[in-house]
N, C-alpha and C positions, 0 to 999 in steps of 0.2 A: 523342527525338521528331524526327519526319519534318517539315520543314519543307517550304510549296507550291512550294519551286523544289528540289526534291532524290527525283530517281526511284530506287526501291528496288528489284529485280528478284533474288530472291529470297528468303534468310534472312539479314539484317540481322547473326546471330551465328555463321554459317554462308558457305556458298557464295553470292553474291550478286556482282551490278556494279550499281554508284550513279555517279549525274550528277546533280551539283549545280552550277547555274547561278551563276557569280561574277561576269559582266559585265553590263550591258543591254547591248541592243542597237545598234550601232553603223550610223552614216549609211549604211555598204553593206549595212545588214541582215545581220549579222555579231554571234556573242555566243560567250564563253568557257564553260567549263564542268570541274570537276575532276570526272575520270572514277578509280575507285577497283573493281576487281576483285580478288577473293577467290576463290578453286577450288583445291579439291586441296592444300593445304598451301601455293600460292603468294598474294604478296598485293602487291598494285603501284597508285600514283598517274599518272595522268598527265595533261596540261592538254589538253584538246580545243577544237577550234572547229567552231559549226553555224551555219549559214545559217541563218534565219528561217523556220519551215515545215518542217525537216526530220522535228524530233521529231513537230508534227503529223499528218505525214502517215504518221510509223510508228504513232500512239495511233491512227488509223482505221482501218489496217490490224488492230491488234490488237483493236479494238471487234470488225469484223467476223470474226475467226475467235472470240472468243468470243461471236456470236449465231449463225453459221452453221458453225462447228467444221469448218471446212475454211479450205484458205489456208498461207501461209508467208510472216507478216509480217516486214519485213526494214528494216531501217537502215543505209543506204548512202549516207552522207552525201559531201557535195562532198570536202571536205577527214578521207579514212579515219582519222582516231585511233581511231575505234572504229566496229566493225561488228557488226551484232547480227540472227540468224534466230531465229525461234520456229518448232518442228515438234512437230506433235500427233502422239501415236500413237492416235487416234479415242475412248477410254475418259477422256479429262480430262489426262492428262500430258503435260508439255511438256518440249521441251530448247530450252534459249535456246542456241545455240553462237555465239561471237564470237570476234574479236580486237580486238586495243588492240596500239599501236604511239603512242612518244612525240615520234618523230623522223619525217617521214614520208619513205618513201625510204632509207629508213637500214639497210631487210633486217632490224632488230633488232624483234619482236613476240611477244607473247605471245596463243595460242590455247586458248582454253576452253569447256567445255562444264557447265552447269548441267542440272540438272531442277526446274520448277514443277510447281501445281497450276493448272488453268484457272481459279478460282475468286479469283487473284489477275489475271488479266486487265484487271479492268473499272480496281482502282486504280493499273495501270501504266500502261495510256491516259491516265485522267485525271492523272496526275503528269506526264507526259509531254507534254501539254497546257500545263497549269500551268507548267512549264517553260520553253515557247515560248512563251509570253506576253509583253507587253512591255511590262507595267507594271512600276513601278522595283522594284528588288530589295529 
């Protein structure tokens, strides 16, 4: 079971990246996060940190490409441990492509590509959401 601070993108038993929030937030609006990616036969942890609002502003991004099916929402956070695009090809299918790097600076990263359904859109906003929130853990 998914708990409200832990976003699923896309088969849980399968291909997927999860971010599960481990700190609140800190005085500079600052919070940790174990970032866990699965593709392809590889499978990797690593500790990320987000600003306040980053996730937000990718769960609005991702509302509106699944109410208007156009777009390329994207997570481009301050501090890259992980970056993340969604590309429709216009019939419902998605490729999340990303990378995660644990060191940052360090040249050393892993790049991945997934495929969703759009139909899982609406619950990775709102975990996403959920996420950046800043009531206690």
């Amino acid at each position: 079971m998914i708990d409200k601070r832990e976003v699923q993108i896309g088969n849980q038993n399968g291909d997927h990246v999860s971010l599960k929030r481990v700190t609140v937030t800190g005085p500079e609006k600052w919070f940790d996060a174990e970032v866990e990616v699965q593709c392809d036969g590889w499978r990797g942890k690593i500790r990320a940190s987000f600003m306040e609002g980053e996730l937000t502003r990718f769960a609005e991004e991702i509302r509106n490409l699944h109410k208007n099916l156009t777009g390329e929402p994207v997570l481009d956070p301050i501090e890259p441990h992980l970056t993340l695009s969604l590309v429709g090809d216009g019939i419902g299918h998605l490729s999340v492509k990303g990378k995660a790097q644990n060191h940052l600076g360090s040249g050393t990263e892993i790049s991945f590509r997934l495929d969703i359904d759009q139909t899982y859109l609406p619950g990775i906003a709102d975990a996403l959401s959920d996420a950046d929130s800043n009531s206690p853990i």
